[in-house]
N, C-alpha and C positions, 0 to 999 in steps of 0.2 A: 277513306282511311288515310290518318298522314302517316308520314315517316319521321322518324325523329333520329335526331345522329344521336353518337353516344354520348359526346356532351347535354343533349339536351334530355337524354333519359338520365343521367347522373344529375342535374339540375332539380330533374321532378323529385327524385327520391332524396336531394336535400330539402327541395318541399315538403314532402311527404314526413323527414324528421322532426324540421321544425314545427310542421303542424301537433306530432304527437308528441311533445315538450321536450324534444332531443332525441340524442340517437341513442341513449343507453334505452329511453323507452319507447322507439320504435323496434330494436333488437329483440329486448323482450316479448312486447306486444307478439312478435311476429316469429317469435321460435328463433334467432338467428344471433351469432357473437355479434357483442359492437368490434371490435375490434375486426374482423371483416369485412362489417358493416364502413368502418371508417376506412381498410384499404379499399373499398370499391370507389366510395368518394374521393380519396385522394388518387385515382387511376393505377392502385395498384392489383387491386382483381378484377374481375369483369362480372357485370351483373348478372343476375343466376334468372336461368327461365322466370321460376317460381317468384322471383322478387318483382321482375317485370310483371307478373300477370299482378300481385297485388297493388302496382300502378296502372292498374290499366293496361298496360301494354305485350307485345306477346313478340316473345326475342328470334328474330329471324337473322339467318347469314345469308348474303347475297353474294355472286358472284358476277361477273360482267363480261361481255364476250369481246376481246381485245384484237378478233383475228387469230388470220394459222400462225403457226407456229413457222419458225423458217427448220 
C-alpha cells in the first residue's frame, strides 16, 4: 500500500477532473460544488474522506513520536 502526500492526492483528483471533461463535470458527476471542488485544488479546503475513496484512496492522519516532552 503507498502513501501519497497531499500534493500528490490533489494531483490525482486534477486527474481525475480532467479525465471527466472538467471540474464542473466531475462536481456534478459526484454530488459535490465546483467551486469546493476548485478550493480543494487550489489548497484552500482539504480533501473530504468520501472524495479520496472515489480516488482510490482512504484519507488517514498520522502522528509521529518526536520523544518526551521536557
Amino acid at each position: 500500500m503507498d502513501r501519497l502526500t497531499q500534493e500528490q492526492a490533489i494531483q490525482r483528483l486534477a486527474d481525475a477532473c480532467r479525465d471527466a471533461g472538467g471540474q464542473y463535470l466531475f462536481a456534478r458527476q459526484h454530488g459535490i460544488s465546483r467551486k469546493w471542488l476548485n478550493n480543494v485544488l487550489r489548497g484552500r479546503n482539504t480533501l473530504s474522506p468520501g472524495i479520496a475513496l472515489v480516488l482510490g484512496l482512504r484519507k488517514i492522519v498520522l502522528f509521529e513520536d518526536v520523544g518526551t516532552t521536557p
